[in-house]
N, CA and C of each residue as an Amber inpcrd file, in Angstrom:
protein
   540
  30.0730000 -31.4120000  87.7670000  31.1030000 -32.3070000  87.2720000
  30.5810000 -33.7300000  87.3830000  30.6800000 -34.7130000  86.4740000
  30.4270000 -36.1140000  86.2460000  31.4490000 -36.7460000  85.5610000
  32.0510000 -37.4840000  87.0190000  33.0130000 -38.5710000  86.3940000
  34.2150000 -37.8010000  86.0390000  34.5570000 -36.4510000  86.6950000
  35.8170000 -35.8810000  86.7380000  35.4850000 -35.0400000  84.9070000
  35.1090000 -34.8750000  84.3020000  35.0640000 -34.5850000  83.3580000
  33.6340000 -33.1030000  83.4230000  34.8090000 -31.7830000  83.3710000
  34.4260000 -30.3510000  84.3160000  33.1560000 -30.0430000  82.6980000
  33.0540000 -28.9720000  83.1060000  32.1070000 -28.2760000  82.2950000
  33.1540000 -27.6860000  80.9990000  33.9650000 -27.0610000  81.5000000
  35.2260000 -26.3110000  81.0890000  35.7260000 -27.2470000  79.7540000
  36.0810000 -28.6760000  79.7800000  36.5160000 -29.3290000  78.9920000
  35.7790000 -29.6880000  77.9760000  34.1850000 -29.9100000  78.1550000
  33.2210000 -30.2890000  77.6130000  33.0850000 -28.6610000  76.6830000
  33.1790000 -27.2730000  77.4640000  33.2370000 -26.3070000  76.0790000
  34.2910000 -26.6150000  75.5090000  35.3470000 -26.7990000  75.7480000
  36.5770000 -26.7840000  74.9730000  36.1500000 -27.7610000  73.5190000
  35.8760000 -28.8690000  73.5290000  35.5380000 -29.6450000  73.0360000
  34.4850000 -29.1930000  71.8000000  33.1230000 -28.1660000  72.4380000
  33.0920000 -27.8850000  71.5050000  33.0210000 -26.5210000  70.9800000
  33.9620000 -25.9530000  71.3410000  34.6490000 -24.9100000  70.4090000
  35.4160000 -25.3810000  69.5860000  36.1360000 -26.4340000  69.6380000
  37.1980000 -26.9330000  68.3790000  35.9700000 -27.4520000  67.3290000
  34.9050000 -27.9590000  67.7440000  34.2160000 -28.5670000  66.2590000
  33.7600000 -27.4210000  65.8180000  33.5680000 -26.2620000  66.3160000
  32.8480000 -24.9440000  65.8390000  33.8810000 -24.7410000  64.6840000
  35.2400000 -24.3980000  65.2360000  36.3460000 -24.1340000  64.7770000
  36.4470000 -25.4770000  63.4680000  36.5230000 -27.0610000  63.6740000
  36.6410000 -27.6080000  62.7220000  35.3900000 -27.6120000  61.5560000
  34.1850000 -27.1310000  61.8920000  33.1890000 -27.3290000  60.7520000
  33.5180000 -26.1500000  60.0840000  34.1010000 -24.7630000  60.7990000
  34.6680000 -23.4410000  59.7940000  35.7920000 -24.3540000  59.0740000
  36.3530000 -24.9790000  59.3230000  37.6620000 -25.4200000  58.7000000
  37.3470000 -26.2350000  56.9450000  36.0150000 -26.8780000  57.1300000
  35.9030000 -27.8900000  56.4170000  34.5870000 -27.2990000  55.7450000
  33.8610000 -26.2130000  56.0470000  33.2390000 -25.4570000  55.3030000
  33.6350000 -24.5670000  54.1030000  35.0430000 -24.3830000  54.3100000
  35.7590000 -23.2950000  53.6220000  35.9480000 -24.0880000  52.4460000
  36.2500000 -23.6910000  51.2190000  36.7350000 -24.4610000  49.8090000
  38.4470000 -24.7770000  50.4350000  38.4470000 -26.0050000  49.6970000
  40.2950000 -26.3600000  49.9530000  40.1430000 -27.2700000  48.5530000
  39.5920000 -27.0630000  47.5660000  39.8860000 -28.3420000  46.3810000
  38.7820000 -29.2460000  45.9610000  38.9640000 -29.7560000  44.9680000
  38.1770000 -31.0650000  45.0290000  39.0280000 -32.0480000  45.0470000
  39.9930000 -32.5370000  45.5850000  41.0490000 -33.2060000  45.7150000
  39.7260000 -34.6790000  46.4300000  39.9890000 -35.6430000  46.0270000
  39.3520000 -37.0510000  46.2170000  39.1070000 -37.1850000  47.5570000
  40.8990000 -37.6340000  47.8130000  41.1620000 -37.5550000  49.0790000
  41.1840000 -36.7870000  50.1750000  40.8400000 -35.5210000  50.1340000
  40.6720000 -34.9840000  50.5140000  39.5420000 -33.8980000  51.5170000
  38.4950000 -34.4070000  49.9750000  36.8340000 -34.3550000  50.2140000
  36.3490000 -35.2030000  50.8420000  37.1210000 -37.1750000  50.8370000
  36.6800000 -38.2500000  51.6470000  37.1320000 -37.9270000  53.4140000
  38.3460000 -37.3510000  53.3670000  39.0350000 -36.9220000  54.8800000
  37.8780000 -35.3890000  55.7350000  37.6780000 -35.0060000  55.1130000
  36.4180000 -33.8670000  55.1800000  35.3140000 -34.4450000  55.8110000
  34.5480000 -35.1760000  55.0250000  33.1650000 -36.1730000  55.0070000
  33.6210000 -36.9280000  55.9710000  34.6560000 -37.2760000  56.4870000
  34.8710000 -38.4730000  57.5780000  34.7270000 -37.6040000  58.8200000
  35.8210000 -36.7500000  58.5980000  35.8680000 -35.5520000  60.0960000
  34.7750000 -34.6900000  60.5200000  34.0170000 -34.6830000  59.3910000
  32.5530000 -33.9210000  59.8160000  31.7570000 -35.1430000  60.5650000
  31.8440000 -36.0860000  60.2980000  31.2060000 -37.1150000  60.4530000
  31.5120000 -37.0640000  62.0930000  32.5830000 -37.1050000  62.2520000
  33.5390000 -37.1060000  63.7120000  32.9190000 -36.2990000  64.9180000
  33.2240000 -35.0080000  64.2110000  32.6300000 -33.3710000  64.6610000
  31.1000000 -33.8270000  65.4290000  30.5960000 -34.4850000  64.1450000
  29.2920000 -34.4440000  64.8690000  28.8570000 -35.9980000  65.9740000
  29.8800000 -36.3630000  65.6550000  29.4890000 -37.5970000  66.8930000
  29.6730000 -37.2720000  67.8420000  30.9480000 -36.4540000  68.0420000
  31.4480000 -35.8560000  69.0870000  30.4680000 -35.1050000  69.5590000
  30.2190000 -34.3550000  68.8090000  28.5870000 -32.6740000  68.9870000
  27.4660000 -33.3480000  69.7880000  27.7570000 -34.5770000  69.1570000
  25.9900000 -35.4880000  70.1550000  26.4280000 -36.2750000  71.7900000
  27.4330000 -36.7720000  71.4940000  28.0000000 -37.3860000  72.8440000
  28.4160000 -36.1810000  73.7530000  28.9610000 -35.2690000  73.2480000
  29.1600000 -34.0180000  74.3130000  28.1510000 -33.2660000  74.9120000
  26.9010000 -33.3710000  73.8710000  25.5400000 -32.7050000  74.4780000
  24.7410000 -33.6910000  75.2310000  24.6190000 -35.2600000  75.1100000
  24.0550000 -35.7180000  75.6930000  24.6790000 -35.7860000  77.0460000
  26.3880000 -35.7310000  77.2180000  27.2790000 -35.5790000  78.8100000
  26.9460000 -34.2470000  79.6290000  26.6140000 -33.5900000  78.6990000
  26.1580000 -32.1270000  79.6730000  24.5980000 -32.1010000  79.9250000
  23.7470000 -32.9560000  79.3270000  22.2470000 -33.0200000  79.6060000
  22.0930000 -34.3360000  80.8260000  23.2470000 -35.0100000  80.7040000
  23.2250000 -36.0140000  82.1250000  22.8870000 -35.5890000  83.7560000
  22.1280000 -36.0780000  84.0780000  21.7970000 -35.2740000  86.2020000
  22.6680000 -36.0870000  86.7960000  23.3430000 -35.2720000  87.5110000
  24.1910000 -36.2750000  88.3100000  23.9340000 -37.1340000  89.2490000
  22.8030000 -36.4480000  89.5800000  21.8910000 -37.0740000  90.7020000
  20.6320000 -38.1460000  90.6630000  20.6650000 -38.5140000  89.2480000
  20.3480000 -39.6430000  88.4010000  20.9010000 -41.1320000  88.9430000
  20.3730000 -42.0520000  89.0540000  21.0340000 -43.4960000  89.5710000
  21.6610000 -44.0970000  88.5140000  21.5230000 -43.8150000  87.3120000
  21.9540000 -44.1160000  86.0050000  23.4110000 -43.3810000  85.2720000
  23.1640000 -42.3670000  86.6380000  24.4720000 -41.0040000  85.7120000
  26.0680000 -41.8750000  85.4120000  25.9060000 -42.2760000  86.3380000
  27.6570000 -43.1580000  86.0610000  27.6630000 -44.0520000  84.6450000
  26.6950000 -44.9910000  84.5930000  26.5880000 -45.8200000  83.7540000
  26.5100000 -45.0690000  82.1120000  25.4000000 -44.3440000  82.3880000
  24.9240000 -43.5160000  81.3610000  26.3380000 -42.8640000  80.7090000
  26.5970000 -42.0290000  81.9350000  28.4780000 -41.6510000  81.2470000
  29.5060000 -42.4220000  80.6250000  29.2620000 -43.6030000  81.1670000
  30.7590000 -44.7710000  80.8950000  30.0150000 -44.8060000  79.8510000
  28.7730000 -45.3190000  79.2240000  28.1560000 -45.2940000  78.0340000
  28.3770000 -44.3500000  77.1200000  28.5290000 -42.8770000  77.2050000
  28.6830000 -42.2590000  76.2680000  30.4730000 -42.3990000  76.1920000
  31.3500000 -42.3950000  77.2010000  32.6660000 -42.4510000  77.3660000
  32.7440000 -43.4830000  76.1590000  32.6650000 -44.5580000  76.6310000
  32.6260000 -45.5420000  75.2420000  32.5590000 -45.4670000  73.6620000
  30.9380000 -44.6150000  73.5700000  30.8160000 -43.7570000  72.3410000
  31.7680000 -43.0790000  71.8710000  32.1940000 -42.0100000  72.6040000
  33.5040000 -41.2940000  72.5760000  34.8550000 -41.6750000  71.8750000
  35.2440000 -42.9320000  72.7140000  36.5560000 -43.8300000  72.1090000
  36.2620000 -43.7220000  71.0570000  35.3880000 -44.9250000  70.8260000
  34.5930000 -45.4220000  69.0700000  35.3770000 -44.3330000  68.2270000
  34.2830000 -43.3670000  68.3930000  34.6880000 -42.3080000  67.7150000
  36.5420000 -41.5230000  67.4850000  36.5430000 -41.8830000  68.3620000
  38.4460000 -40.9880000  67.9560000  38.9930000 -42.4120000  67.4950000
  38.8910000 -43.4780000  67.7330000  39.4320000 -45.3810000  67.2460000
  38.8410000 -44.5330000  65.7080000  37.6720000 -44.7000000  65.4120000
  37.4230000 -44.1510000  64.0460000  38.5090000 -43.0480000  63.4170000
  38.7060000 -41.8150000  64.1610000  39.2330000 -40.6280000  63.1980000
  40.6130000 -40.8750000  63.3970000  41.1980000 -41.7610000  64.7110000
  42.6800000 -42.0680000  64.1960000  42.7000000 -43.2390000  62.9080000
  41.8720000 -44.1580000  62.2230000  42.3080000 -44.7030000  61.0660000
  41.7450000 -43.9930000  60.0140000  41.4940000 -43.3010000  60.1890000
  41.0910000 -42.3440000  58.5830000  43.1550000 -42.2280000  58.3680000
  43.1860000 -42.2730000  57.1110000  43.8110000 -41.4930000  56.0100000
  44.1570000 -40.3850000  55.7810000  44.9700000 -39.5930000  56.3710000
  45.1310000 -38.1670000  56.7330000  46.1230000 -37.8520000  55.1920000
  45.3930000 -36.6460000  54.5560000  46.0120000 -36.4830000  53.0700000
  47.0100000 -35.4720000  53.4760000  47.8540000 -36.0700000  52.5520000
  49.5280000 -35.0620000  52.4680000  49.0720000 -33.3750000  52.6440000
  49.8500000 -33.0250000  53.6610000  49.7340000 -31.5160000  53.6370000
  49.2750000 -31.0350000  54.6350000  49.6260000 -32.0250000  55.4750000
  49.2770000 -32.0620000  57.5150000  49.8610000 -32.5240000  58.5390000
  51.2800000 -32.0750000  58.2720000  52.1040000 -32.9900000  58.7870000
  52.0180000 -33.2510000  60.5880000  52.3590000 -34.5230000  60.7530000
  52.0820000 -34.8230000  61.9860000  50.6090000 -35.2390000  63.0020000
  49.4260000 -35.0860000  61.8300000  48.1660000 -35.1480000  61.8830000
  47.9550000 -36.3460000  62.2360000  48.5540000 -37.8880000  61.3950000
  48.2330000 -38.5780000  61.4820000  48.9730000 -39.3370000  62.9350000
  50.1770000 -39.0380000  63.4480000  50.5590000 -39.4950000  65.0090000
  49.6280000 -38.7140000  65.7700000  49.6180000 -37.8380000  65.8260000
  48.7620000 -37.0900000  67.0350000  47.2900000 -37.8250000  66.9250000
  46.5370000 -37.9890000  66.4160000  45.2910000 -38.8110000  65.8030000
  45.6720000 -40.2140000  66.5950000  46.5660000 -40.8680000  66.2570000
  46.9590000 -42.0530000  66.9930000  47.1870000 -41.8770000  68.8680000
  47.4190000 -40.5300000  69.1780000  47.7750000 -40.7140000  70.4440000
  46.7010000 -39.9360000  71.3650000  45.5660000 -39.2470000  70.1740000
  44.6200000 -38.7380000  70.6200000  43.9260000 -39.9580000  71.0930000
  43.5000000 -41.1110000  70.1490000  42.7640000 -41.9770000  70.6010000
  43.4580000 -42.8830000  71.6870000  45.1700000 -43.3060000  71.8040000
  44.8790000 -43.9180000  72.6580000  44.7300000 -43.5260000  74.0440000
  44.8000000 -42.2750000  74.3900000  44.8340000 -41.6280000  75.3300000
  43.2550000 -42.0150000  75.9330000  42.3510000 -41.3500000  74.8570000
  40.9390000 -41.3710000  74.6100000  40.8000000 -42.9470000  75.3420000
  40.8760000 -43.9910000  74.8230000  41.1980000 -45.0950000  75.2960000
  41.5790000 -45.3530000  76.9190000  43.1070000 -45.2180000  77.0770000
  43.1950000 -45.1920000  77.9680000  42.2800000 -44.4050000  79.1660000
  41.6280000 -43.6880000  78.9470000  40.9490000 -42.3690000  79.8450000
  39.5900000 -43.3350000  80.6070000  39.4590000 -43.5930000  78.9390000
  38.1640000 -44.7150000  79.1410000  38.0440000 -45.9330000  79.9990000
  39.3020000 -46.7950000  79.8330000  39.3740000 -47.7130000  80.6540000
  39.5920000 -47.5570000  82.3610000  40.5170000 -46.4240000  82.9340000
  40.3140000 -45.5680000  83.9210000  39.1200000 -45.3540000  84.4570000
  38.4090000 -44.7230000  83.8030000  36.4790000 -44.0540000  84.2140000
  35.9020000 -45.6400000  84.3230000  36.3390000 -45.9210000  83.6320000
  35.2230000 -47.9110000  83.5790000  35.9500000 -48.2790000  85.2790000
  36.8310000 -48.4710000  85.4730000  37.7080000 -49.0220000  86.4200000
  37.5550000 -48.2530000  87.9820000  37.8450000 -46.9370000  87.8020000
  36.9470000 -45.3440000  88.9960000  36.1000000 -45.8980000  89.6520000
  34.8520000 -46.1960000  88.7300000  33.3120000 -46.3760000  88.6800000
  32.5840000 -47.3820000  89.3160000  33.4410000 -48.3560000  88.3330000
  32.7570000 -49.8420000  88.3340000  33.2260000 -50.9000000  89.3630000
  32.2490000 -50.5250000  90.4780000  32.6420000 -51.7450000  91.6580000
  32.8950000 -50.0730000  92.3910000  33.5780000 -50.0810000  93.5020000
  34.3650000 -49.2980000  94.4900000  34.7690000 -48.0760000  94.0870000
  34.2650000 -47.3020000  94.4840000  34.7810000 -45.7650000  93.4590000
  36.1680000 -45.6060000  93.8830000  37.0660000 -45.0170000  93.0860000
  39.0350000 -45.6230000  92.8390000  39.0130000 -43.7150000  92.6860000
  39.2800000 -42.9340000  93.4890000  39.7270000 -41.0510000  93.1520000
  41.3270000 -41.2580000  92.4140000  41.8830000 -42.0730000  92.7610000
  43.4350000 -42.3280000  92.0130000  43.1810000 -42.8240000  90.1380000
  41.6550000 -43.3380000  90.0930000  41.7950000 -44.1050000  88.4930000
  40.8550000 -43.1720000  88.1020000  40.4130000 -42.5910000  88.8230000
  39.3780000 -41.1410000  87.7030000  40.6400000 -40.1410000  87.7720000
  41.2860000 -39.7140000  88.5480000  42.3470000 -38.7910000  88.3050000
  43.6570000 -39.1340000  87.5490000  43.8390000 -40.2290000  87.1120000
  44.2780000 -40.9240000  86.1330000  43.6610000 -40.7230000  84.9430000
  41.7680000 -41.1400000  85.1280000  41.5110000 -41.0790000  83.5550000
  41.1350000 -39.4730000  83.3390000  41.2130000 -38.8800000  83.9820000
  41.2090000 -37.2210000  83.5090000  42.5490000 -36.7380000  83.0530000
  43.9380000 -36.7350000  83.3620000  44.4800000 -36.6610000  82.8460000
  44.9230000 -37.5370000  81.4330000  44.2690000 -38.3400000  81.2350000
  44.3500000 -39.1790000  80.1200000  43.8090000 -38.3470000  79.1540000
  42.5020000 -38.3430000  79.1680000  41.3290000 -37.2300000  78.8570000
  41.5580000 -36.0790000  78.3010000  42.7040000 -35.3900000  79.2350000
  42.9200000 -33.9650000  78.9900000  44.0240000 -34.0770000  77.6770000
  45.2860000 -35.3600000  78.0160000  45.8320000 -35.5180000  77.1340000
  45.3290000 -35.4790000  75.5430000  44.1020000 -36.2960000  75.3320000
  43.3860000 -36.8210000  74.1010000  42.9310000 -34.8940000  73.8690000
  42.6460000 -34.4310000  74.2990000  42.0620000 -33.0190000  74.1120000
  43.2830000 -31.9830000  73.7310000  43.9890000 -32.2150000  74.3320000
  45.5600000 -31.1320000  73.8440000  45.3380000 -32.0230000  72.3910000
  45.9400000 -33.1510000  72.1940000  46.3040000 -33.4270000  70.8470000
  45.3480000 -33.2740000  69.7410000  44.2170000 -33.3770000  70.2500000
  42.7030000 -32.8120000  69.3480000  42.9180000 -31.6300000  69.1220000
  43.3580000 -30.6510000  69.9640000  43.7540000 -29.2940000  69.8340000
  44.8030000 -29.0880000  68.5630000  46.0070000 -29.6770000  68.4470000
  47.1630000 -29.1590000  67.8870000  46.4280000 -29.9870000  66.3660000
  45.5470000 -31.1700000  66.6150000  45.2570000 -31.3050000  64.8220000
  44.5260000 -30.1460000  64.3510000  43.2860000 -29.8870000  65.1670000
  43.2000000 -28.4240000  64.6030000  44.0900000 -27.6010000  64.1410000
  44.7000000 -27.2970000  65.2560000  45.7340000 -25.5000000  64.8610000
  46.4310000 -26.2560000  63.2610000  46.3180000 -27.6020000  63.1560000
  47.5560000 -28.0630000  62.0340000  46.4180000 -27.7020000  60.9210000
  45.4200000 -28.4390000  60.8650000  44.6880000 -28.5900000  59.9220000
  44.4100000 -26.9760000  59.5830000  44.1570000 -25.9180000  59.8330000
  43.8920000 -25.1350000  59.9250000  45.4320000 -24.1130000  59.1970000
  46.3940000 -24.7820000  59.4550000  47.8250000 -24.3040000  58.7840000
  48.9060000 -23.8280000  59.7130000  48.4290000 -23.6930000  61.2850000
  49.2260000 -23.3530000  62.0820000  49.7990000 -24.9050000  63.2390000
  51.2480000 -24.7230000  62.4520000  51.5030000 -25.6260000  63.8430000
  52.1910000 -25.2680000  64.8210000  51.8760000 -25.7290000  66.3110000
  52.1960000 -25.0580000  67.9620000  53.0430000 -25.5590000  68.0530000
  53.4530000 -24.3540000  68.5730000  54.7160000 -24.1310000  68.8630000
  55.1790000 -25.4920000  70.2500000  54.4680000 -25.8740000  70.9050000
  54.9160000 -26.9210000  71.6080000  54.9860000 -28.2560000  71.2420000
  54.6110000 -28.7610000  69.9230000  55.2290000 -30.0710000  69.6510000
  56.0610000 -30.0040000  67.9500000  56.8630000 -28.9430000  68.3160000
  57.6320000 -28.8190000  67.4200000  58.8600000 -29.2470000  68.1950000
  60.1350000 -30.1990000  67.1940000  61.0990000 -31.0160000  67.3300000
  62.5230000 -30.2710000  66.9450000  63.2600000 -29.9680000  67.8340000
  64.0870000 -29.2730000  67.6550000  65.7680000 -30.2300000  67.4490000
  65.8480000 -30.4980000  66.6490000  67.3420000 -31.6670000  66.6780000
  68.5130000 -30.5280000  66.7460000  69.5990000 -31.1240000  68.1690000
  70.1300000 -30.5900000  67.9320000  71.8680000 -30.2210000  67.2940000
  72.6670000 -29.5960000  66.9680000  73.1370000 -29.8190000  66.1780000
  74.8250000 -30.0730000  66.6620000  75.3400000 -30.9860000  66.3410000
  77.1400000 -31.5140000  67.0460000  77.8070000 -30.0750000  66.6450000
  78.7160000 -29.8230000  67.5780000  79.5030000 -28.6480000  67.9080000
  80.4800000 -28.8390000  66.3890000  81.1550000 -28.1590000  65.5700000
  82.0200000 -28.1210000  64.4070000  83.5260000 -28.4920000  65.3030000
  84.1060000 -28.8920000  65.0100000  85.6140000 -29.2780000  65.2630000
  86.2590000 -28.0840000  65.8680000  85.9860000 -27.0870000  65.1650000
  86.6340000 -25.8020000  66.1720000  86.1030000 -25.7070000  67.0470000
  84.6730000 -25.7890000  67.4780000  83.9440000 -25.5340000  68.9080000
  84.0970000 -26.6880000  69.9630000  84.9170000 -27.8060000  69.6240000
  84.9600000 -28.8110000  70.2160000  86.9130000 -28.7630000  70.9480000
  87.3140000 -28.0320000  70.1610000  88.9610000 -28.0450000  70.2370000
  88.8820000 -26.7110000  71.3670000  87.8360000 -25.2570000  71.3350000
  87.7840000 -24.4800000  71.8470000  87.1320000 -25.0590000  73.5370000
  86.8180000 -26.2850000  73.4700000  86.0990000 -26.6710000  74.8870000
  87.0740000 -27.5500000  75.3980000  88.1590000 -27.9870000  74.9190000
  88.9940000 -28.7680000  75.4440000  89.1320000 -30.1820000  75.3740000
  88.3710000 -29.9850000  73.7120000  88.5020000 -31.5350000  72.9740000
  87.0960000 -32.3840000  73.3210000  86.3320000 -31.8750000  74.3660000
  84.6790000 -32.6150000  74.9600000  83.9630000 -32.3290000  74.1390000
  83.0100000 -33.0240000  73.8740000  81.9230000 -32.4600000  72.9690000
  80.4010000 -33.1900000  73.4880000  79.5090000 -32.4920000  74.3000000
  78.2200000 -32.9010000  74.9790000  78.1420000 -34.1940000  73.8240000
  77.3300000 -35.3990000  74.5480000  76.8020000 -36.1340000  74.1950000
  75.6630000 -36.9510000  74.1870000  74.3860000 -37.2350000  73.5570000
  73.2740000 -37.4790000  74.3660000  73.1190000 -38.7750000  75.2900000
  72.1720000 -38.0720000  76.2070000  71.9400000 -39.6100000  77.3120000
  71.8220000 -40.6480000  76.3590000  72.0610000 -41.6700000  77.1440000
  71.9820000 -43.1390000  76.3480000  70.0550000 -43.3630000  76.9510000
């Protein structure tokens, strides 16, 4: 482990580009926009593919390993700051918030590991920026399952619906109301 960031997360990471280059290998159109959102995310895939292999070829036991990491950590951001302003084409819904909260998470994670590291080692701001981290990785997750046509079942929005006048007269005229 380097910099709180396990082995475990680093496959995770890249099994989804395995999973996203099947995604974007497959025919879906020649739609403009569509082929440009492709060419961007491959682009992504593989920045990611190089910064994740150079974090697992890091020695920990290197005098450089911290630095070297916050260095690729950095790379990292870049990269999701990049794939949250891409242009996410109609027919993905919710792609483009999650993208936004992938990176700032990504972000936030980053500034954490810089902060851990740099000066006084901080176990409260690396365990901070790992859960940051992990956050940016769930939501990387669910653009997949989206892009791919399946959306999870856990950030689906359930509104719910005011009782009808009879179900409100049957409770004794109350009718739940949401927190303020």
């Amino acid at each position: 482990m380097i910099g709180g960031i396990t082995l475990n997360a680093k496959h995770k990471i890249l099994l989804l580009l395995t999973f996203w280059a099947a995604f974007f290998l497959t025919g879906c159109g020649k739609d403009a926009e569509l082929e440009n959102y492709k060419a961007n995310m491959n682009q992504f895939f593989e920045n990611i593919r190089v910064i994740d292999s150079s974090i697992n070829a890091l020695d920990p036991n290197s005098e450089t390993a911290v630095s070297d990491l916050l260095s690729l950590l950095d790379s990292m951001n870049t990269s999701f700051e990049q794939m949250a302003s891409l242009n996410v084409p109609s027919g993905f819904p919710g792609v483009d918030e999650l993208a936004d909260e992938a990176s700032e998470y990504m972000s936030e994670a980053v500034s954490y590991y810089h902060q851990a590291y740099e000066g006084e080692y901080n176990a409260n701001l690396e365990d901070a920026a790992r859960q940051n981290y992990e956050r940016a990785n769930v939501r990387f997750q669910y653009i997949v399952s989206i892009l791919h046509g399946d959306i999870p079942e856990e950030i689906y929005t359930y509104e719910e619906e005011e009782p009808s006048s009879e179900e409100a007269s049957e409770s004794g005229g109350e009718t739940a109301s949401e927190p303020e």
